[in-house]
C-alpha positions, 0 to 999 in steps of 0.5 A: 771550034767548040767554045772553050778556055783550052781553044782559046789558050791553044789559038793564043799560043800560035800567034805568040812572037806575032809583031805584025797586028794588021790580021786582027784588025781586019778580022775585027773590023770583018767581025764588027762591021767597022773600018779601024786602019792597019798600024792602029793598037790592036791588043783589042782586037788580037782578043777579038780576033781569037774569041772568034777563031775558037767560036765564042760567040757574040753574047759571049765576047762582044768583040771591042775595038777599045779596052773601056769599051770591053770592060763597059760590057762585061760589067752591064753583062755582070760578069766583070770582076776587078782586081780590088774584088780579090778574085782569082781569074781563070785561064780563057778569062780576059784581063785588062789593064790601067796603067794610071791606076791613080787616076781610077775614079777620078775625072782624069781616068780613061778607062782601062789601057790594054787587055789581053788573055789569061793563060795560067795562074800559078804561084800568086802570078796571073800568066797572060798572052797579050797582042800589041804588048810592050814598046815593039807592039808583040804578041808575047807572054807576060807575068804579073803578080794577081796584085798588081795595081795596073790590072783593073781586072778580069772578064768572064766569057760564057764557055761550053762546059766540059763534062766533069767526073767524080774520082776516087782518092788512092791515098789520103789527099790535100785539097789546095786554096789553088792548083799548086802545092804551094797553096795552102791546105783547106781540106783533106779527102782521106783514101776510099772517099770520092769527090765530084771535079768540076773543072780540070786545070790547063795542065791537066793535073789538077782538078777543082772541088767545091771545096778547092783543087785536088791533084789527080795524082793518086786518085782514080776517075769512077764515073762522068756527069753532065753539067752546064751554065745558067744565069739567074733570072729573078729580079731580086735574086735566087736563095741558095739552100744546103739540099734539093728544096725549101726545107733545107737550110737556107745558105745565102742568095745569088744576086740577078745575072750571076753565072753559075755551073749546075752538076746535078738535079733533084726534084726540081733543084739544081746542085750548082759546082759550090755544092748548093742547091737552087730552084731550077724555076728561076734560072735560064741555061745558056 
């Protein structure tokens, strides 16, 4: 498989009605070198078990047995997000739940309680495909509001990029806050423009802008553009400019370890997919 949200998802999906968890435990104890019995929890290793049949890869998604254990990783990696952060997650992106959201922070907390995968977000509600869920221990598909106290948040893996492509709009356009016509309007691209698309939703009939999501009704694909991940290697961080070099104004900084997408490059600069420009020296692709 080739490292990607829509592998992952597609995977997830074959196993959906799966109440028999064995098969993940022995493909995670295979993946980890560990020796974890049949009837154990196995929502872990269900996530485990299908990074590793889509070909993520170890740096990626470090395979975890336990769900505090998963979200341990991701916040050394710096790619954990929580809830309380009011990040919106991603399809492919793992989610992680505490069901004592109460005792968060406190010397009662044990960590995070279950995880899962997320499969969609739509209409201010995060849509996951979950191993060991619920009191038969299923893999099934739950819906939760994007605030709900008991997700403590999301981990983001490092997928391939797929390549993106600059549309042409047919007609005036709105550019949404999120991939759905219920979302608020936060731009428009008037008819004869062009945009550069980053990312194309799991339906694929939307496509994210630097600005938001565009329906690809009505617009026309013009051309394709590479792009892939970096990290930001300076120790104290990367400033982000308005154009390719120092003497554009400078927008802000990106803190060490911060993924970012580059879909363009100039003198040296790369464009990142929020449409700033960052100095190549201090970055490392991955």
């Amino acid at each position: 498989m080739s490292n990607t949200a829509k592998d992952v998802i597609d995977i997830a999906k074959k196993y959906v009605g799966t109440t028999n968890g064995d098969q993940f435990v022995d493909r995670y104890n295979k993946i980890a070198g560990a020796a974890l019995p049949h009837g154990c929890f196995w929502c872990a290793c269900f996530v485990s078990s299908i990074m590793d049949m889509a070909g993520v890869p170890q740096d990626s998604v470090k395979a975890y047995k336990g769900c505090a254990t998963g979200v341990k990783w991701f916040t050394e990696k710096n790619r954990f997000k929580s809830r309380q952060s009011g990040c919106i997650p991603k399809p492919g992106d793992i989610i992680f739940f505490e069901w004592q959201p109460w005792n968060e922070g406190t010397s009662a907390d044990d960590g995070a309680d279950h995880t899962g995968i997320v499969e969609s977000v739509s209409g201010g509600y995060v849509h996951t495909i979950e191993g060991n869920s619920g009191n038969q221990g299923t893999c099934k598909r739950n819906s939760y509001a994007i605030n709900y106290s008991c997700i403590e948040g999301y981990g983001v893996p490092l997928y391939n990029v797929d390549k993106g492509c600059i549309i042409k709009a047919e007609r005036n356009k709105n550019i949404r806050a999120a991939a759905t016509t219920k979302s608020k309007t936060v731009g428009k691209l008037k008819k004869n423009e062009t945009t550069k698309i980053t990312e194309i939703s799991t339906n694929q009939k939307w496509g994210k802008t630097s600005a938001g999501w565009i329906s690809l009704s009505g617009t026309k694909k013009v051309e394709e553009f590479e792009q892939y991940n970096v990290r930001v290697t300076a120790a104290v961080g990367l400033n982000y400019r308005s154009g390719p070099g120092t003497g554009f104004a400078l927008k802000g900084a990106y803190p060490c370890g911060t993924i970012l997408t580059i879909i363009d490059e100039a003198d040296g600069w790369g464009e990142t997919s929020d449409s700033c420009w960052v100095c190549l020296d201090y970055i490392t692709k991955i």
